[in-house]
C-alpha positions in Angstrom: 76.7 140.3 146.9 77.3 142.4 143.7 79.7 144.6 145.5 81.9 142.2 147.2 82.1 140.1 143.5 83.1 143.6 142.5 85.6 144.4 145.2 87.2 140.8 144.5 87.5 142.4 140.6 88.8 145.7 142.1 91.4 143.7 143.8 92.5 141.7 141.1 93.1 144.8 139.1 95.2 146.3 142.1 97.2 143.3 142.8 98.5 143.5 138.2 98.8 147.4 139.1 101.0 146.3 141.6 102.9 143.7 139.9 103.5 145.8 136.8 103.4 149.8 137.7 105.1 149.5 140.9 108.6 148.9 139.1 108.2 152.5 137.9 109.6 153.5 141.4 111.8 151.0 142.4 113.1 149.2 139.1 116.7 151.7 138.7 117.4 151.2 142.3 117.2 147.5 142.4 119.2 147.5 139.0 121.9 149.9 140.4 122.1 147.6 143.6 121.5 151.0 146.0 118.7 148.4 147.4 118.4 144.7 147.3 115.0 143.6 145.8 113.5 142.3 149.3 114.4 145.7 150.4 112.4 147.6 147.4 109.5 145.4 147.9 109.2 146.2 151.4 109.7 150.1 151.2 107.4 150.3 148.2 105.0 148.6 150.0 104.9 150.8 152.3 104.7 154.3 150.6 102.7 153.1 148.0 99.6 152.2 150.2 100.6 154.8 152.4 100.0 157.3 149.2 97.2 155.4 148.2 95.3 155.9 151.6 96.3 159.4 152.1 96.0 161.3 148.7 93.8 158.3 146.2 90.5 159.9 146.9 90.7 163.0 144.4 92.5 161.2 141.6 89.6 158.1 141.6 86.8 160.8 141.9 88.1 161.7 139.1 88.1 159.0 136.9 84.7 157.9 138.3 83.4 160.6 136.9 85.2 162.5 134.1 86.5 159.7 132.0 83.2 158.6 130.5 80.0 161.2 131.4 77.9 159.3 133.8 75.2 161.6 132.4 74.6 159.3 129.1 74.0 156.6 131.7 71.4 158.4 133.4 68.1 156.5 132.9 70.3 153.1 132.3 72.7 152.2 135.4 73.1 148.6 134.9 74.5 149.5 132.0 77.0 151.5 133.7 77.7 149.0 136.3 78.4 146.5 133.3 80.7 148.8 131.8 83.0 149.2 134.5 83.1 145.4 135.5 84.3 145.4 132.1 86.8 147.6 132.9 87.9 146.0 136.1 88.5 142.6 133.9 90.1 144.2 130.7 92.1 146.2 132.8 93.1 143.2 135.1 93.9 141.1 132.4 96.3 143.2 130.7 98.0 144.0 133.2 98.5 140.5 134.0 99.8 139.4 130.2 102.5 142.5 130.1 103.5 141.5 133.9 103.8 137.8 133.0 106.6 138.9 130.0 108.7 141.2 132.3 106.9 144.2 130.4 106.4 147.9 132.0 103.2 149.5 130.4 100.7 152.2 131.8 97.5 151.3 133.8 96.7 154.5 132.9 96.0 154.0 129.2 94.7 150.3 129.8 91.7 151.8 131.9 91.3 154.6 129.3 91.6 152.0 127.1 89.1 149.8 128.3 86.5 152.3 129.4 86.6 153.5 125.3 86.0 149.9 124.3 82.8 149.1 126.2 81.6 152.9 125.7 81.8 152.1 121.6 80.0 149.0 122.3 76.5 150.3 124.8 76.5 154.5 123.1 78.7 154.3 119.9 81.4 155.7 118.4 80.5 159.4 119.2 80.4 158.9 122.9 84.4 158.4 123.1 86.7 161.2 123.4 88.9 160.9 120.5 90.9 164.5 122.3 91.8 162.0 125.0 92.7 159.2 122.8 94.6 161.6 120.7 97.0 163.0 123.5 97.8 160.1 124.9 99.4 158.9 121.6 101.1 162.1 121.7 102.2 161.2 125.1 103.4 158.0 123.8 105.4 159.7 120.9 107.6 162.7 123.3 107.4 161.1 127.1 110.8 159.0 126.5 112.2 161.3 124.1 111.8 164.3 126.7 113.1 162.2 129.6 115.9 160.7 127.6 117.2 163.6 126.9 116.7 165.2 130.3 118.3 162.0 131.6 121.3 162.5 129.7 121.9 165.8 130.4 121.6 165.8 134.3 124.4 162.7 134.1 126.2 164.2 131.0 127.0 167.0 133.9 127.2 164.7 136.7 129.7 162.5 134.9 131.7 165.7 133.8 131.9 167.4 137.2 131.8 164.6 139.6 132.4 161.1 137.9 135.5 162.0 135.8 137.1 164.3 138.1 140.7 163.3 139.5 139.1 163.7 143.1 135.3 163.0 142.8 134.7 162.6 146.7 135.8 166.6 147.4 133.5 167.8 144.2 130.7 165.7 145.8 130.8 167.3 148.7 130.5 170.8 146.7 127.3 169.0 144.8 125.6 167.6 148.1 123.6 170.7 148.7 122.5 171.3 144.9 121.5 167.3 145.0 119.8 167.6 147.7 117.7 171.0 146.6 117.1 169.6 143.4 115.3 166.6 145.1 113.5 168.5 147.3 112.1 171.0 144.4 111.2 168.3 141.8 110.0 165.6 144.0 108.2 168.3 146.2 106.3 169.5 143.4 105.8 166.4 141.8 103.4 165.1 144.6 102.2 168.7 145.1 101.5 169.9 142.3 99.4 173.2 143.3 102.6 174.5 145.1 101.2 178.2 145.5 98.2 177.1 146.1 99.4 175.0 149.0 101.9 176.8 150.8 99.1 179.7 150.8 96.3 177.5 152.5 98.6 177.2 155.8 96.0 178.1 158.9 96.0 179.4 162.4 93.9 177.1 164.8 93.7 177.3 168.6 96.5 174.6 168.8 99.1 177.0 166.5 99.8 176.0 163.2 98.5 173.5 161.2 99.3 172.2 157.3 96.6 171.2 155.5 97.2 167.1 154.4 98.2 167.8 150.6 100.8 169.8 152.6 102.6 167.0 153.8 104.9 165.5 151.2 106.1 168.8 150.6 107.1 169.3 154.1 108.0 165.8 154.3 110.4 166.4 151.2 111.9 169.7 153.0 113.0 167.7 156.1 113.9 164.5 154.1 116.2 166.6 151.9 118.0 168.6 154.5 118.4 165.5 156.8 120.1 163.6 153.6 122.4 166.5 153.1 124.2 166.5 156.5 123.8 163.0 156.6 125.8 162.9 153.1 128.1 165.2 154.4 129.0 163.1 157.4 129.4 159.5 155.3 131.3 161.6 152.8 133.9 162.7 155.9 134.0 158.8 156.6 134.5 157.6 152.7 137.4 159.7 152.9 138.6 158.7 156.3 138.4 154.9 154.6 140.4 155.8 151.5 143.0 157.3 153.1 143.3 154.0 155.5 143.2 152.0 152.3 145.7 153.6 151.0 148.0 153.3 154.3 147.1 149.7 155.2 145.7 148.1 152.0 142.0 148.2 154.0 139.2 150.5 154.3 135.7 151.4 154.7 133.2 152.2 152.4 129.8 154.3 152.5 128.0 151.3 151.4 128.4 147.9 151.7 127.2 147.1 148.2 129.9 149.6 146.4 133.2 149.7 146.7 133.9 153.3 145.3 131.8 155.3 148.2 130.8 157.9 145.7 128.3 155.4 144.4 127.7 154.2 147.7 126.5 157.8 148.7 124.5 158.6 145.1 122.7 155.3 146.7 121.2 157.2 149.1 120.7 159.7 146.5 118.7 157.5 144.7 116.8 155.6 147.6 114.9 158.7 148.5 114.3 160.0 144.9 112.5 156.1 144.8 111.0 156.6 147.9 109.2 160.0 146.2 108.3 158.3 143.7 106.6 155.4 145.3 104.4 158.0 147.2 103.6 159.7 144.2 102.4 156.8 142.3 100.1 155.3 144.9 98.4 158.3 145.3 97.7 158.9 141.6 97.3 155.3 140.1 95.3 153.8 142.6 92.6 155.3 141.1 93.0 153.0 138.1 91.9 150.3 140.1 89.4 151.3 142.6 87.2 154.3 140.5 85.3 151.4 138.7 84.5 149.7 141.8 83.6 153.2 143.7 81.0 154.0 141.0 79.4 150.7 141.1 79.5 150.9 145.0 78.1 154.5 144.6 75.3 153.4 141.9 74.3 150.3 143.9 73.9 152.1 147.2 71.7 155.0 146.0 70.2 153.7 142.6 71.3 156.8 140.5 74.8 157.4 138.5 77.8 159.4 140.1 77.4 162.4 138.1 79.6 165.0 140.0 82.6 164.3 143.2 81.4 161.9 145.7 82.9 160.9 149.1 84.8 157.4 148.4 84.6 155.4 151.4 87.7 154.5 153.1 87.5 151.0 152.9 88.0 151.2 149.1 90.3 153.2 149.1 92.2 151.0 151.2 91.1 147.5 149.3 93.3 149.2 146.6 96.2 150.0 148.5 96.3 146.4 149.9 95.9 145.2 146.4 98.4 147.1 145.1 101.3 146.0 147.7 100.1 142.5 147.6 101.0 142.5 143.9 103.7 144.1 143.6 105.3 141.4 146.5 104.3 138.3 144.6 105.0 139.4 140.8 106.8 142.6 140.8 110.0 141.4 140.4 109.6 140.1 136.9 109.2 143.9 135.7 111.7 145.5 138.1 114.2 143.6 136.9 113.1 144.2 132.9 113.7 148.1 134.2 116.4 147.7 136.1 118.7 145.4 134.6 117.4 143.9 131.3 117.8 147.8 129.1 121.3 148.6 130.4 123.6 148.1 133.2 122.7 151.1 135.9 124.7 152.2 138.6 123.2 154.3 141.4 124.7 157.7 140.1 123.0 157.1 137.0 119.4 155.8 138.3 119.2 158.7 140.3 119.7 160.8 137.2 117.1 158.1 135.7 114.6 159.2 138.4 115.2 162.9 138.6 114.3 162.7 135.0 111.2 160.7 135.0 110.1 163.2 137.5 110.8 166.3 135.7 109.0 165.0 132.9 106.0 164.2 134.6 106.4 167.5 136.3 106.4 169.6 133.2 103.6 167.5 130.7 101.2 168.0 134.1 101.5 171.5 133.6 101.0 171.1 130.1 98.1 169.1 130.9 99.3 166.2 128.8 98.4 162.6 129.9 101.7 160.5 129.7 102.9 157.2 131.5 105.3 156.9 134.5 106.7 153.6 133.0 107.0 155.4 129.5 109.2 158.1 131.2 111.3 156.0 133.6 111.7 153.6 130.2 112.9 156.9 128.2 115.3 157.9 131.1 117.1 154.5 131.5 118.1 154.9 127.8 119.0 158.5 127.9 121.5 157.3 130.3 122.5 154.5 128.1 123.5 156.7 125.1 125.5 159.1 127.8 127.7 155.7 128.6 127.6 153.6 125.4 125.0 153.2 122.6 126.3 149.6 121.8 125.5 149.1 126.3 121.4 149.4 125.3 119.3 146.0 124.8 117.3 147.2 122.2 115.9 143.6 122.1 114.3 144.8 124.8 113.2 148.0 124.3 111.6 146.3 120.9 109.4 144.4 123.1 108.7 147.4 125.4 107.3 149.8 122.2 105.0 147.0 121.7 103.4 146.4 124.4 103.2 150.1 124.8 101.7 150.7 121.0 99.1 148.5 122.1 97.6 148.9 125.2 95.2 150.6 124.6 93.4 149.0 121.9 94.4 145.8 123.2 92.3 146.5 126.5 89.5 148.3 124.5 89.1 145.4 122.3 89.1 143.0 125.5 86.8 145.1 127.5 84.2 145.8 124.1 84.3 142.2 123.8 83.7 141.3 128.2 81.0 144.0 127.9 79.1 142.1 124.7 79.2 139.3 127.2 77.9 140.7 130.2 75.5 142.6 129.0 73.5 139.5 127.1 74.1 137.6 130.0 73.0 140.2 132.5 71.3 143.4 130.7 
């Protein structure tokens, strides 16, 4: 009984996660109008559970078990159990009040959050780690700065060499390639991050070769890539074909239906598959935000001791999250999608690609740095980067006002709500 009351918790975490982090990936595509929202929702939907399933075991391992030492809960498990229900609720609940305003924060740093604010309340101040706390508010502090600015200089140069230009469908097709290898190398690495490490654990087995899983969405990203290029290449021929009719009989065809100029209407396509990247990226990390509290307790309740080192996550977790996720993100997503994608400043698909390209590379570089930072911080960072490109006076800093907020406090907002759940629970039940 005590795990299915906790999956039902688990799942009401996933479905805010949904609802709220999801936007990350999609919320510049919808705003630029390279996808209709139905459309986001769908293909989200399916990379993000698909992410979650394939690649969520390591990342909620992790948090399961490095977050808060299970050690100090040795000789006192219900306590531990406690604590993460706590968790599950804060977390949920946040989520849910930022989601309900239109507001993009991190899951992230509401779990880290809450798991500080009932580990105050059961061991004291001494058993948080005020390192952790401390870099994420460094995280807070450079994440938008460094993807603004990256943002602004991949579209400064886009806008100078492609935008502006008195022919901008030839230069494109001189850029295609470079596009195309710049997705391939940031997205690539961002959902592999052990690059050398992968491409050295190829293996020889009876049946030829074989790539390991965490393989994959690199070789994924190598085909996707290339296939986009010569597909670019052959839309380009027909954008051209179509102004030149325009210009004959006052008719034409264009790349995309959405766009009349078709150099949007192929930095669409641009920007669908950076999405795409992204979505499979962030189910396979942030899924762990909702499911590690329910895997310990599932872990504790099945052999009586706490997780104090990796343990095998079974499946069916893994994939309660993923349905969670999806489910939310169908129902309530929209609300912060459209915050992201229209509500900050008015996006186009050349600039949301150069949004995305530079929430990527930011994530890219503070994981090598080993700096904990927020997807929706980045994205958030890169939307405005692109804003002061185009027009300072085109950025709703109304908006963005709201956004710092909610960001600023998250954490001790969820710490305070879980410190105050955990009180609760643990008179009624410890």
């Amino acid at each position: 009984m005590l795990v299915i009351i906790v999956a039902l918790l688990a799942f009401y975490l996933a479905w805010n996660l949904g609802a709220n982090d999801v936007a990350n990936s999609m919320g510049t595509s919808v705003g630029s109008k390279a996808v209709t929202l139905k459309q986001a929702l769908i293909i989200a939907g399916v990379l993000e559970f698909t992410g979650a399933v394939l690649f969520g075991q390591e990342v909620s391992q992790t948090l399961a078990t490095e977050i808060v030492n299970p050690a100090l809960f040795a000789d006192t498990p219900q306590m531990l159990i406690i604590g993460m229900v706590a968790v599950l609720l804060s977390g949920g609940l946040w989520l849910q009040i930022a989601t309900s305003r239109g507001l993009p924060v991190s899951s992230s740093h509401a779990v880290v959050g809450a798991i500080a604010g009932f580990s105050w309340v059961a061991l004291g101040v001494s058993a948080i780690d005020w390192s952790t706390i401390g870099q994420i508010t460094i995280g807070w502090i450079i994440t938008p700065v460094i993807s603004g600015a990256i943002a602004a200089l991949f579209y400064s140069q886009i806008k100078r060499w492609i935008l502006d230009q008195p022919n901008p469908l030839l230069q494109l097709n001189e850029w295609i390639p470079w596009l195309s290898a710049v997705l391939l190398g940031i997205f690539g690495v961002i959902v592999l991050p052990s690059l050398t490490q992968g491409l050295a654990t190829f293996v020889i087995e009876q049946v030829g070769f074989k790539i390991p899983a965490h393989d994959i969405p690199l070789v994924t990203g190598a085909v996707a890539a290339v296939g986009l290029t010569f597909y670019s290449w052959r839309q380009l021929e027909r954008g051209r074909r179509g102004a030149e009719e325009q210009r004959s009989r006052g008719a034409g065809e264009v790349v995309n239906s959405r766009f009349t100029n078709p150099v949007e209407g192929l930095f669409g396509r641009f920007q669908l598959l950076s999405a795409c990247f992204v979505a499979f990226a962030h189910g396979s990390n942030d899924v762990g935000n909702a499911i590690a509290p329910l895997a310990a307790i599932a872990y504790i309740n099945r052999t009586g001791s706490v997780p104090i080192d990796g343990f095998t996550i079974p499946i069916w977790i893994i994939i309660l999250g993923g349905v969670g996720i999806v489910t939310g993100l169908a129902i309530l997503g929209k609300k912060v999608i459209a915050t992201i994608g229209e509500s900050i400043i008015s996006l186009q698909p050349s600039s949301g690609f150069c949004a995305e390209l530079a929430t990527a590379t930011t994530i890219l570089l503070a994981s090598r740095l080993g700096l904990p930072v927020s997807t929706s911080h980045a994205l958030v960072g890169g939307v405005v980067g692109i804003g002061l490109v185009q027009d300072i006076k085109s950025i709703q800093f109304k908006t963005l006002q709201g956004i710092a907020a909610a960001w600023v406090i998250t954490v001790p907002a969820s710490a305070v709500l879980s410190a105050v759940i955990f009180s609760v629970l643990r008179i009624k039940f410890g």
